[in-house]
N, C-alpha and C positions, 0 to 999 in steps of 0.2 A: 739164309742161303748157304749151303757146304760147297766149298770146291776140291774137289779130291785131284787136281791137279793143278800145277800153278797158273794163275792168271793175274794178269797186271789190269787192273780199273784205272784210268786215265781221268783227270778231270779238264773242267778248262781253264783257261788263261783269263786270271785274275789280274786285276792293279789294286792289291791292298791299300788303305789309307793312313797318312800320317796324324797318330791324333794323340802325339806327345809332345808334342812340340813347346810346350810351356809348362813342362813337367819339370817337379823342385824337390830337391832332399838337401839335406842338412847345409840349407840356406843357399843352396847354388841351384846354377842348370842342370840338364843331365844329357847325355850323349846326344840325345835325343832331338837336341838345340843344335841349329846350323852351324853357329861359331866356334858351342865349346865342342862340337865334331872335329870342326877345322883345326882346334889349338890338339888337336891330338892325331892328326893327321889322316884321318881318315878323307872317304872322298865325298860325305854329305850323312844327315844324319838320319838312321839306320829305323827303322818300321820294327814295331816289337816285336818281338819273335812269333810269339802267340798268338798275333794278328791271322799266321798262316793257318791256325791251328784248323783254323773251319773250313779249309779246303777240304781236309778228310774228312769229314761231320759227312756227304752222302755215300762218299767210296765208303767209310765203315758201315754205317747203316745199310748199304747196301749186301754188305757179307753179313753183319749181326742183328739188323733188326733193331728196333726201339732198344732191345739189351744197350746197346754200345751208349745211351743216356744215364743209363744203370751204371752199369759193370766194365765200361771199357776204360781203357787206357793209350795216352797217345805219350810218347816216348821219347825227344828228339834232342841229338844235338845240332847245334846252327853251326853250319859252315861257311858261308858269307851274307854279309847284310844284304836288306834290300833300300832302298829310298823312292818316296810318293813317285809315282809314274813307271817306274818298272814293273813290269806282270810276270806273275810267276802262275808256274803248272804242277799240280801235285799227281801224284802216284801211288797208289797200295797193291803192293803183290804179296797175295796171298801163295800159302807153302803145303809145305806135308802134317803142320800141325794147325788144325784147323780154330786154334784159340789167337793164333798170332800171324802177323804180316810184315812185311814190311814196308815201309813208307819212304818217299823221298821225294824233294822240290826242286825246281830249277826253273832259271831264265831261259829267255828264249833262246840267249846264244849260246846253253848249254849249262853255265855256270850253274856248281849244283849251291843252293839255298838249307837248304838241312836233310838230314837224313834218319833213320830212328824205325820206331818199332808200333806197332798199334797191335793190340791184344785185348781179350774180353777176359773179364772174370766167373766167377770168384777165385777161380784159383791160375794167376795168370803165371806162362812160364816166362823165361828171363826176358826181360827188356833192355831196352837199349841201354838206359844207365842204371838199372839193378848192375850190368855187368863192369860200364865203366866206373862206377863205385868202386865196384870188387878189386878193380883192377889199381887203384891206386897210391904211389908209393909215400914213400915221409916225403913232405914238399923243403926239405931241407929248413935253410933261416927263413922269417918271416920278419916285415918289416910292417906291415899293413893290417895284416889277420893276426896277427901273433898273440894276441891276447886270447884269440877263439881256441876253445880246446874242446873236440868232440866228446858228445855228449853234452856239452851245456846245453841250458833249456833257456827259454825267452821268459817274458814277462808273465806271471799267473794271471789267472782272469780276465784275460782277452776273449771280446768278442767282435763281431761283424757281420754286416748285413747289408745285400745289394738288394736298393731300391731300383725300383725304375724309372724315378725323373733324378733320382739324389746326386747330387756331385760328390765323388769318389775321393776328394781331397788333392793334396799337393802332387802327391806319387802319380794319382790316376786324373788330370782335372778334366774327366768328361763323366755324362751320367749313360748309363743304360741308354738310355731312350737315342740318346747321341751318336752312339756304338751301331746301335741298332741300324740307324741313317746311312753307315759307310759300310756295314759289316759285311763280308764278299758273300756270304751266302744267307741270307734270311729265311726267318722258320717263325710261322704263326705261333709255334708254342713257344717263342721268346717275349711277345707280349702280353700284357694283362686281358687284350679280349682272346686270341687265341690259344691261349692257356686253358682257359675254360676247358675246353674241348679236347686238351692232350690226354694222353690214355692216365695222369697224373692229377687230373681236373685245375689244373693250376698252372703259371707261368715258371719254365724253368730257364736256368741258367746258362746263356752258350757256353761251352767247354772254354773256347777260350778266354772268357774273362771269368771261370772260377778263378783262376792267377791274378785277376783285380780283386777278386771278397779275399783270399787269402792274404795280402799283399798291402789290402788298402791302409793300411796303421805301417806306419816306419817299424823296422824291425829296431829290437832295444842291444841288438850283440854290440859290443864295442869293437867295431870296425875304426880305424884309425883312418882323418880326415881332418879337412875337406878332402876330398878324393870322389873319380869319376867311374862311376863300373855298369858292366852291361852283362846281356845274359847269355853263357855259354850251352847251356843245356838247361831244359825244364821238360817235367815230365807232368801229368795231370792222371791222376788215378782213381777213378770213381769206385765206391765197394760196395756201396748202399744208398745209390742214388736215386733222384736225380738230385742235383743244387736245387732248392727252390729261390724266387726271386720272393722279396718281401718276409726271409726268413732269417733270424738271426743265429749265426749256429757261435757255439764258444770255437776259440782257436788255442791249438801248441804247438810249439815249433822244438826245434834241437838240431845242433850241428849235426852233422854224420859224416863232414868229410873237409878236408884240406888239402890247398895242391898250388901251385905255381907254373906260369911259366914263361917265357923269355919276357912278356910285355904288363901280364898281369900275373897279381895273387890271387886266390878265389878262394871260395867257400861255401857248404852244399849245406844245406837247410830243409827239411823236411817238416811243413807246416801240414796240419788234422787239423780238418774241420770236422766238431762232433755235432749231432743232433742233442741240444743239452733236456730236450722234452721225454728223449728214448736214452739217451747217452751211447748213443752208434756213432762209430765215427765214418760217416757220410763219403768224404774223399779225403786223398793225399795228394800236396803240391810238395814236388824234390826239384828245387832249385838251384842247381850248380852257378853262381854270381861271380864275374871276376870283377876286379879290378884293375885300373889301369896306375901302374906304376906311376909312368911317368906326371899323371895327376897329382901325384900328394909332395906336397914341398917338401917334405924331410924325406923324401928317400935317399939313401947312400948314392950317389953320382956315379960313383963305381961299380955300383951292381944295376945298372939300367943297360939296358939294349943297344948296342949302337945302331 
């Protein structure tokens, strides 16, 4: 579908599911967990971002067709959490260039939830954080990340594979099939029988948990810890899709960015997944990760937030 004038597609009022709630990295909780939300003051703890991601799975398909399983891109930074019971509403208004949109979430009582970009490819123009990449400066001292220097790469010879009953490990502990149960918007081509029949004859991957196959191995950067962090922005970029489910692709990661700010350190990562049968590299996940200062005991007292 072209729209050569702008129009905003509405969708509806979801209640995402919490289903991190016993989610573990280097031997602790993670935000995710009621408590250690509380020891950080937050007001309960927070639905992964990319839970929302499949709001826009029909608005896009609606502008680009089966493509946007292919070649789309969904772009976002998160602007406040949500928690189990609150419904959110997504948005895409589309513009003058018909490769890109843009996107945005809120609560009912307006509170916006994230905002960001959706584009098709091959050749997509800027997105939401191609630009906030571009954009930013020396994050001055680092106390957390400091050992990251962009450009560094992760571990050689990683790989990963979403099954459909497999449990995803410590990071992720639910399987596909579990996902599937809560997921806000369901799609026969997510399962092994309606797979079958997608234009791909196979089950593929909902967009938002390529960010679980990406993801599901602890990354190996030497991030300084224990310490508690969540996601500021993730962007999901398909080139040569779909993900398939029961497909092992190799993975690489690399810095590509550092930044701080009054509560947290962060650090952006851009993980490929390649087809290692063709060696195409299939998607990219660019994930901006902060951390939260006040988690890691050796932070300087002096440089924390009042």
């Amino acid at each position: 579908m072209r729209f050569d004038t702008e129009i905003t597609l509405t969708g509806p009022w979801r209640a995402p599911a919490q289903m991190l709630d016993e989610q573990e990295y280097d031997g602790h909780t993670s935000v995710h967990d009621e408590e250690t939300a509380a020891r950080l003051g937050l007001r309960g703890a927070p639905i992964e971002g990319p839970t929302h991601f499949s709001q826009f799975d029909p608005l896009a398909t609606a502008v680009w067709g089966d493509a946007w399983f292919e070649r789309g891109c969904i772009s976002s930074h998160f602007l406040n959490m949500v928690v189990g019971g609150e419904e959110v509403q997504a948005t895409l208004t589309t513009g003058g260039d018909p490769r890109l949109a843009r996107i945005d979430a809120r609560k009912p009582d307006g509170t916006p939830v994230l905002t960001g970009t959706a584009s098709i490819g091959p050749e997509h123009p800027t997105t939401e954080l191609s630009a906030r990449l571009a954009s930013l400066r020396d994050p001055g001292e680092l106390f957390i990340v400091d050992r990251l220097e962009v450009g560094m790469t992760g571990t050689s010879g990683e790989t990963a594979v979403l099954t459909h009953d497999g449990h995803n490990g410590n990071l992720y502990p639910f399987s596909l099939a579990q996902k599937l149960t809560h997921i806000t918007e369901p799609h026969p081509w997510y399962t092994p029988e309606g797979g079958a029949s997608s234009p791909w004859g196979r089950a593929i991957v909902p967009i938002e948990m390529i960010s679980v196959l990406a993801m599901k191995q602890p990354q190996s950067f030497p991030v300084r810890g224990p310490a508690v962090g969540l996601f500021v922005d993730l962007e999901i970029r398909l080139l040569a899709g779909p993900v398939f489910v029961d497909h092992t692709y190799a993975v690489t990661r690399r810095i590509v960015g550092l930044g701080q700010s009054k509560r947290t350190e962060s650090y952006w990562v851009e993980t490929t997944l390649i087809d290692p049968d063709t060696d195409v590299a299939v998607a990219k996940v660019l994930l901006h990760s902060g951390v939260f200062k006040a988690s890691y005991a050796d932070y300087p007292a002096d440089r924390l937030a009042p």
